[in-house]
Each structure stands twice: as structure tokens, then as C-alpha cells.
N, C-alpha and C positions, 0 to 999 in steps of 0.2 A: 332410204328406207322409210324415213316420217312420211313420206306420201303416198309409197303402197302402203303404210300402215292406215294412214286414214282416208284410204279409196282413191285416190286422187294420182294414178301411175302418169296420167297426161301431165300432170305438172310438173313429176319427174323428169320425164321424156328430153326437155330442152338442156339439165344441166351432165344428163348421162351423155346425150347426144354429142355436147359438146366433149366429155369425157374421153370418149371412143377419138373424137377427132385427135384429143391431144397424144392417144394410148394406139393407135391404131390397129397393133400385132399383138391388145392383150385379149384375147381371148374369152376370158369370163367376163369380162365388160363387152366385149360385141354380145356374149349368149344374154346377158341383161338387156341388152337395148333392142335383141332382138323380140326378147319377152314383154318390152315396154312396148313395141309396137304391134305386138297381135292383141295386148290389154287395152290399147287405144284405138283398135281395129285399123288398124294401116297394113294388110297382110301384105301390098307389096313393099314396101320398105320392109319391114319383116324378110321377106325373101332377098333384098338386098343384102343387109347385111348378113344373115347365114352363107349368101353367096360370098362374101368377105370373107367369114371366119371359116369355110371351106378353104380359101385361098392359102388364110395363116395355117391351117392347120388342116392339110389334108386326109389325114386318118380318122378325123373325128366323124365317125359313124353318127352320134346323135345331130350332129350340125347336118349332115347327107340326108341323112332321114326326114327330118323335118324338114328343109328346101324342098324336097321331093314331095311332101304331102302339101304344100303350098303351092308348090308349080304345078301338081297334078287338077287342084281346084280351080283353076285358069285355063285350064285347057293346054297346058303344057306337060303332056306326056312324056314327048320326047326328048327334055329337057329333063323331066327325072327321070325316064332310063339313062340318060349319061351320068347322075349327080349319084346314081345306084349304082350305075357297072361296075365301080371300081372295089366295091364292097362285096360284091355276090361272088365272087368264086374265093377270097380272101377270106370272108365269114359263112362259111358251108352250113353251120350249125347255129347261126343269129338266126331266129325264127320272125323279126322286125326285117330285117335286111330281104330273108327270101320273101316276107310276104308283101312285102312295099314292091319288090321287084314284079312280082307277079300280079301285082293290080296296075303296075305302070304300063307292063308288055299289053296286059289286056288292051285299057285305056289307047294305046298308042296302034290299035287294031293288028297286034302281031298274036294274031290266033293262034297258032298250033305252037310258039315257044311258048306262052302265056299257061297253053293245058300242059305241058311238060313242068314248068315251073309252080302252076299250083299245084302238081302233084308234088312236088319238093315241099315247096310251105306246108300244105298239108303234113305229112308225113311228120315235120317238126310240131305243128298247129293243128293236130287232128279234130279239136272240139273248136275252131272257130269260125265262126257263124259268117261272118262277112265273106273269108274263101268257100266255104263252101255251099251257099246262093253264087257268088260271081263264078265260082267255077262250075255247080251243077249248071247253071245256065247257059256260059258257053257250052259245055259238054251235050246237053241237052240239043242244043240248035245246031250247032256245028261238027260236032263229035262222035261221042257213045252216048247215046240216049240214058241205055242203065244206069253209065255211070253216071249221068248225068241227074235222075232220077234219085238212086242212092243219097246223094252227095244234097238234093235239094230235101228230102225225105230228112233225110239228117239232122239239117239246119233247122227246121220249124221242131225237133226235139230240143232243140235248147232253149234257152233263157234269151229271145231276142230283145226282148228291152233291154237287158244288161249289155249286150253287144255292142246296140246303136242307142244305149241312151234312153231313159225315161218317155215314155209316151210314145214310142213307137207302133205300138200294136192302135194304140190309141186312135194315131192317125192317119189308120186305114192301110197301113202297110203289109200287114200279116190278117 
């Protein structure tokens, strides 16, 4: 704790590291050392160890979800629809779960589950900006145009810097 306290999580990094070695199946110390390494920008060791603390503890939806937003910015789609599958029919009503899934199937170019599925997220996530650009877009080019139109029409009424983060509009996005 003294080293995330005084900025310094790298320096941490080596004695957690070694922690985890000694603890291997604890759990809260893998999700530490996996927060040590996205603070120190090591995303793939970060996905390493989530992919561990998957292993100890396969029901943990937050360890699945994150792995899946990591593997997904690597070009590993199809590695987060597996690390997601086991969750989506088992959390019907996680509104994280369906919407992870449905930016994966996109991503992994399974078009027509992808539109079935952001209609799901949706339906739980009706005001969120990121499904619905990625979905009016598909819908738009591959789909229902309307809906497609709808659903992009939609998205630029909300709040997109809140969405994706300050400075969005800024920089030339919207």
C-alpha cells in the first residue's frame, strides 16, 4: 500500500509479484497484481494473470469481463467470446456481460449474432452510447438501415464525452 500511496505501483509490482507466487489460488492478490500491471502498463501480463484467477475461480464474472476487454484490444476476439460464453446465458440480466458479448461477436465479424445480441444489451442498456454507434453502424451497412439510423440518431443525443471520456468531441470524433 505505501507505494500505490506515494505513485510508485512499479515498485510494488516485484514484492506482490512475488506474493501471488507464494499464494497462487488467492484470489484478491492475483486481482492486485493484476491492477499492478495495467498501473504499470503491462496489459499483457495483466491478461495473464486474470487468465489465472479465471482458472482459480471460474464464476468470477469481474475477472471474465476484464480478460475479455484486454484480449479484445489485441485483436483477440475470439478469445473473449470464449472467456464471455460461459457468462451470457447464466447472467441474462448483467447488462456488462451482455454488452461485452455483443462488442466481442461484433469484433470477431459474427454479424447477424452480434445484431441479435445488441438488441439484447440494448434492451438492458437502452441510453448507451457505445452500442448504439457500434450497433447502428452495423445495422446501418449490413442490416435495417432504419434501425440502423434510429439507433445512430440516438447516440449523438447523448452525452458522448461522458461515454468515451473527455475530449472526445474534441478530437474530431463527433
Amino acid at each position: 500500500e505505501g507505494y500505490l500511496a506515494a505513485g510508485t505501483p512499479e515498485r510494488a509490482l516485484p514484492h506482490v509479484a512475488w506474493l501471488a507466487a507464494q499464494a497462487p489460488e488467492d484470489a484478491a492478490l492475483l486481482r492486485h497484481l493484476a491492477d499492478l500491471y495495467l498501473w504499470t502498463d503491462r496489459p499483457a501480463d495483466a491478461a495473464e494473470v486474470l487468465d489465472r484467477l479465471v482458472r482459480v475461480d471460474p464464476s468470477d464474472a469481474d475477472a471474465r469481463l476484464r480478460l475479455a476487454d484486454l484480449v479484445m484490444w489485441t485483436g483477440g476476439a475470439d478469445r473473449a467470446l470464449a472467456v464471455l460464453a460461459p457468462l451470457v446465458d447464466d447472467r441474462p440480466d448483467d447488462p456488462a456481460v451482455q454488452k461485452a458479448f455483443a462488442l466481442a461477436l461484433h469484433a470477431a465479424g459474427h454479424e447477424a449474432e452480434a445484431r441479435r445480441q445488441y438488441t439484447r444489451a440494448l434492451a438492458l442498456l437502452p441510453d448507451d452510447a457505445l452500442l448504439l454507434l457500434e450497433s447502428g453502424a452495423l445495422e446501418r451497412w449490413g442490416g435495417d438501415w432504419e434501425v440502423g439510423r434510429r439507433r445512430l440518431l440516438r447516440a449523438l443525443q447523448l452525452d458522448l464525452d461522458a461515454a468515451f471520456g473527455a475530449g472526445f468531441r474534441l478530437a474530431g470524433h463527433v
